[in-house]
C-alpha positions in Angstrom: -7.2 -9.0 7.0 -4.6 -12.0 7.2 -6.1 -15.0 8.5 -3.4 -17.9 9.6 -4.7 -21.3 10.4 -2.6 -23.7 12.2 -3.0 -27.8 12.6 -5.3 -28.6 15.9 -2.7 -30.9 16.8 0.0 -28.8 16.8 -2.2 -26.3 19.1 -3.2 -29.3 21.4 0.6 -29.9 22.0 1.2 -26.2 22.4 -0.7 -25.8 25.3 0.6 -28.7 27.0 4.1 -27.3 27.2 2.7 -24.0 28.0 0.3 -24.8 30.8 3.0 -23.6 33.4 2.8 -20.1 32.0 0.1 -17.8 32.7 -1.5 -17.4 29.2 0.9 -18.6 28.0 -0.7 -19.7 24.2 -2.3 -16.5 24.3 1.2 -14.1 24.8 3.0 -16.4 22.3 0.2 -16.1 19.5 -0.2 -12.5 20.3 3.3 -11.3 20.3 3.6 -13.9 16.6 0.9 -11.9 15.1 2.0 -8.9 15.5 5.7 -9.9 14.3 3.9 -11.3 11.0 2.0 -8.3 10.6 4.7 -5.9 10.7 6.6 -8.8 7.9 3.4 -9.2 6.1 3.3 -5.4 5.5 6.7 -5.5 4.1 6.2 -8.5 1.8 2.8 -7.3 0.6 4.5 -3.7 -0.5 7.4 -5.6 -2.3 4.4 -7.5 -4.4 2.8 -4.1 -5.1 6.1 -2.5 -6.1 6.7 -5.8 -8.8 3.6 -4.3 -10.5 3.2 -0.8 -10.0 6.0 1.9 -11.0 5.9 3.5 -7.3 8.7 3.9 -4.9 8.3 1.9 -1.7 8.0 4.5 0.6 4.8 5.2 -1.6 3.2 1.8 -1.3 3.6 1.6 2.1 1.9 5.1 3.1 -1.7 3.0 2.2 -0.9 0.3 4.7 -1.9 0.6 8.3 -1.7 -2.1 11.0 -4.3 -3.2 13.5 -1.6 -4.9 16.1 -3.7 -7.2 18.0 -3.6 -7.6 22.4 -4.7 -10.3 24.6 -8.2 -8.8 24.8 -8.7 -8.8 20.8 -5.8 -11.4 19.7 -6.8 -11.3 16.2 -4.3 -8.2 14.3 -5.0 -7.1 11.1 -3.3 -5.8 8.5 -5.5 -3.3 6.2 -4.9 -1.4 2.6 -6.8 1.7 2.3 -6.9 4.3 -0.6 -7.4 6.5 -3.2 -6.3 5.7 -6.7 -2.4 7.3 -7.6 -2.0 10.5 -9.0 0.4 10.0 -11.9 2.6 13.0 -10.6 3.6 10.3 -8.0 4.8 7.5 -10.0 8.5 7.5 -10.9 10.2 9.3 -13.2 6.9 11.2 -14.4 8.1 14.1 -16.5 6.5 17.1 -18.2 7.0 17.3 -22.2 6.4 19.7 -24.6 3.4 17.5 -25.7 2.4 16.9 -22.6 3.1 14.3 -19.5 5.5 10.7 -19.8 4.6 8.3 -17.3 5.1 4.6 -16.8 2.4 3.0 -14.7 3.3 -0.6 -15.0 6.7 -2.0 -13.9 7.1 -3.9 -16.7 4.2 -1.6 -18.8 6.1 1.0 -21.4 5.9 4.6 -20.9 2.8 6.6 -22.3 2.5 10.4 -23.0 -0.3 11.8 -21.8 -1.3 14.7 -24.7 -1.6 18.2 -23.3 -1.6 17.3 -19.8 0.5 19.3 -17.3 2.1 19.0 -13.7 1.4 21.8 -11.4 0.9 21.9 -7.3 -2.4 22.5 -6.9 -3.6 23.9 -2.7 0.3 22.4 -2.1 0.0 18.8 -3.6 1.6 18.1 -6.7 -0.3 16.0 -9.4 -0.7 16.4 -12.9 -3.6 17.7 -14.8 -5.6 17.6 -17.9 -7.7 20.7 -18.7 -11.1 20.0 -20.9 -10.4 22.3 -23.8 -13.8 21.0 -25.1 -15.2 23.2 -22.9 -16.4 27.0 -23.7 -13.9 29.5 -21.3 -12.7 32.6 -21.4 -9.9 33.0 -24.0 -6.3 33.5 -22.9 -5.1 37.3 -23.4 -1.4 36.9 -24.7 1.0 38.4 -22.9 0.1 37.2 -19.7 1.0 34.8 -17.3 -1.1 32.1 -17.9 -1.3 30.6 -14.3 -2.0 34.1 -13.0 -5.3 34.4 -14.7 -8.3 34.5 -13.5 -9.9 31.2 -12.9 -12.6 31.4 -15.7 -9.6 31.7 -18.3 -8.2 27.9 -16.6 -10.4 25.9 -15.1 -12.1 23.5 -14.7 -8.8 21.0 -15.1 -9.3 17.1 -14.1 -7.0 15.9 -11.6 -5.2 12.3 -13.2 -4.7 9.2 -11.6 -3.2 5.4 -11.8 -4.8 2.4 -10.3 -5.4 2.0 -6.4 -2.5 0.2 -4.5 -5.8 -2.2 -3.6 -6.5 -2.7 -7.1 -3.3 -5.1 -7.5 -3.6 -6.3 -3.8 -6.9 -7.6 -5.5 -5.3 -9.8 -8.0 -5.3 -13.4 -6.6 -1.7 -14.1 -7.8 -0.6 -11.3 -6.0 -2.5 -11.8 -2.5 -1.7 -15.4 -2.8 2.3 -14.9 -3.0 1.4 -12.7 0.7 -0.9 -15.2 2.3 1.8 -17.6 1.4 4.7 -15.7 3.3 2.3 -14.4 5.9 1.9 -18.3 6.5 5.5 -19.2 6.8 6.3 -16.0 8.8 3.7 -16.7 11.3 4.9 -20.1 11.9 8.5 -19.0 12.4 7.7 -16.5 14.5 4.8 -18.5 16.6 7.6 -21.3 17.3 10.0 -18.2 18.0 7.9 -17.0 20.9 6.9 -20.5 22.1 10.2 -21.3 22.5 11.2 -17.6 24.5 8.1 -18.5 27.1 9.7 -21.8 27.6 13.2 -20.5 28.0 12.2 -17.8 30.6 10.2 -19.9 32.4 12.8 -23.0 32.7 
């Protein structure tokens, strides 16, 4: 949740010039928040994106935004999810050895020995198969993905990290607490100033 604090001064002073408009405080701080939310989403997947080898579209897809109303004029802006497959980070690539993928942005790539990208029930991911365990041998000759499942599983769906795992880092969420700061400011004195304009 972003949390914005402003100077009481600058509030007293606020609601002075707005006293003419019917909530007038409470409009302009509810339309801000919402403006800074929708920014703080942006700037918070460009962070993610620094670190993490994922496309933005990606990112993004684990942020959701609580827009806030005069009766709850709070807004929050929430990361939720699971960790990454490594099918879905970019150029992830199937070798004869196994998978290539690049987790880190700035990491180097890694093969990933006799795993394999298949979709599995329509998702795409990529696998690793526990040959340590005792299973039915594979008859030659045959397709090997249309055998029987006691000939292929059980296989072990792999993953990254969590896009929360680097919103966790206090580097990180301190660069978006920063510009969540700055945006909300902007846009508070943005709306201020609209309210006073139509109401002139």
């Amino acid at each position: 949740m972003m949390t914005v604090a402003l100077d009481t001064g600058d509030l007293q002073a606020v609601r002075l010039l707005l006293n003419a408009i019917p909530e007038g405080n409470q409009r302009a701080r509810t339309r801000a928040i919402n403006r800074t939310l929708a920014g703080a989403r942006t700037d918070a997947t460009t962070e993610v994106y620094k670190e993490l080898n994922l496309t933005k579209t990606r990112i993004r897809k684990d942020f959701k935004i609580f827009r806030a109303s005069r009766a709850w004029p709070h807004g929050q802006l929430q990361s939720k999810g699971k960790p990454v497959g490594v099918a879905s980070f970019s150029g992830t690539r199937q070798t004869k050895k196994g998978v290539s993928v690049k987790i880190k942005r700035r990491g180097s790539r890694e093969l990933l020995k006799h795993a394999f990208i298949a979709t599995v029930k329509k998702a795409r991911g990529a696998f690793w198969r526990d040959y340590g365990l005792k299973r039915a041998k594979y008859k030659p000759g045959k397709p090997y993905g249309r055998m029987p499942e006691r000939y292929r599983l059980p296989i072990h769906r792999l993953s990254g990290p969590r896009i929360q795992d680097i919103l966790g880092d206090n580097r990180v969420m301190a660069r978006v607490m920063q510009k969540a700061g700055a945006r909300y400011e902007k846009n508070y004195a943005h709306e201020i100033d609209y309210l006073l304009r139509q109401h002139r």
